[in-house]
N, C-alpha and C positions, 0 to 999 in steps of 0.2 A: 178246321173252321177258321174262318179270316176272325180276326182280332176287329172289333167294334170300336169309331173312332167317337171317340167324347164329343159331345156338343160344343160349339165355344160358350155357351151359355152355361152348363154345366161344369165346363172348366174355368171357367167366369168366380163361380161361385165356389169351390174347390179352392181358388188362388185365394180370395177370400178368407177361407176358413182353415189353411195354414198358416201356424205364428210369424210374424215378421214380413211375410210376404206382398203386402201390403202396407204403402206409407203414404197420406196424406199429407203433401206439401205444401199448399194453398188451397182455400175455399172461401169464394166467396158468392152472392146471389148472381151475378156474372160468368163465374165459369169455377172450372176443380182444376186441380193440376196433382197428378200424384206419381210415386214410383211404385212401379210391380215388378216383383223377379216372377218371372216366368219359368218354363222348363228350360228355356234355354237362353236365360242373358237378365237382363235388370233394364227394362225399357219403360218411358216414360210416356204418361196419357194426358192429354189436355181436352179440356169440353170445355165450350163456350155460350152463350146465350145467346142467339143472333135477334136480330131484330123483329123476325117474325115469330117470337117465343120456344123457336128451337134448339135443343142442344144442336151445335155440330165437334165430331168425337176425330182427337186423333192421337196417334201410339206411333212412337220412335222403333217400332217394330218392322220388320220386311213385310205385314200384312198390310199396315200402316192402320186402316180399320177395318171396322168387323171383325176383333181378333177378340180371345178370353180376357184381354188386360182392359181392352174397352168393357166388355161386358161386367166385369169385375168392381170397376169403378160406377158404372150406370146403378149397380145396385148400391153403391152408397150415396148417390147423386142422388136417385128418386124420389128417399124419402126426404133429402132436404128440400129439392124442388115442386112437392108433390105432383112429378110428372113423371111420361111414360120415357122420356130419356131424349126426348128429338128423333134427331134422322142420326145416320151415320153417315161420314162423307168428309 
């Protein structure tokens, strides 16, 4: 039986809820910036505010976004922003 691949939403929140794996390095009502070690490296995520109320997400990652590092951070963003996280792009 093939092996089942994680969500990145799932591993979003997994990265999350390992100690240290997660590090907030700026936040403010304008955008986040944080470090995630991942499974494979320590890449950094930036979210911004744009002007039409949306985050736009991006990660020093080979996925760049839509990856678990972004999903990771959207969930501590949310509750600050009380929003659904923007677009990704």
């Amino acid at each position: 039986m093939p092996k089942r691949q994680e969500s990145i939403v799932l591993k979003g929140r997994r990265l999350l809820m390992c100690n240290g794996r997660v590090r907030v390095l700026r936040a403010k009502e304008t955008g986040i910036l944080a470090g995630v070690v991942g499974d494979h490296g320590k890449y950094y995520v930036r979210g911004l505010l744009a002007e039409d109320g949306k985050t736009v997400w991006t990660c020093t990652c080979p996925s760049q976004t839509g990856c678990s590092h972004v999903e990771a951070i959207k969930l501590i963003w949310q509750p600050i922003r009380g929003t659904e996280g923007g677009s990704v792009g």
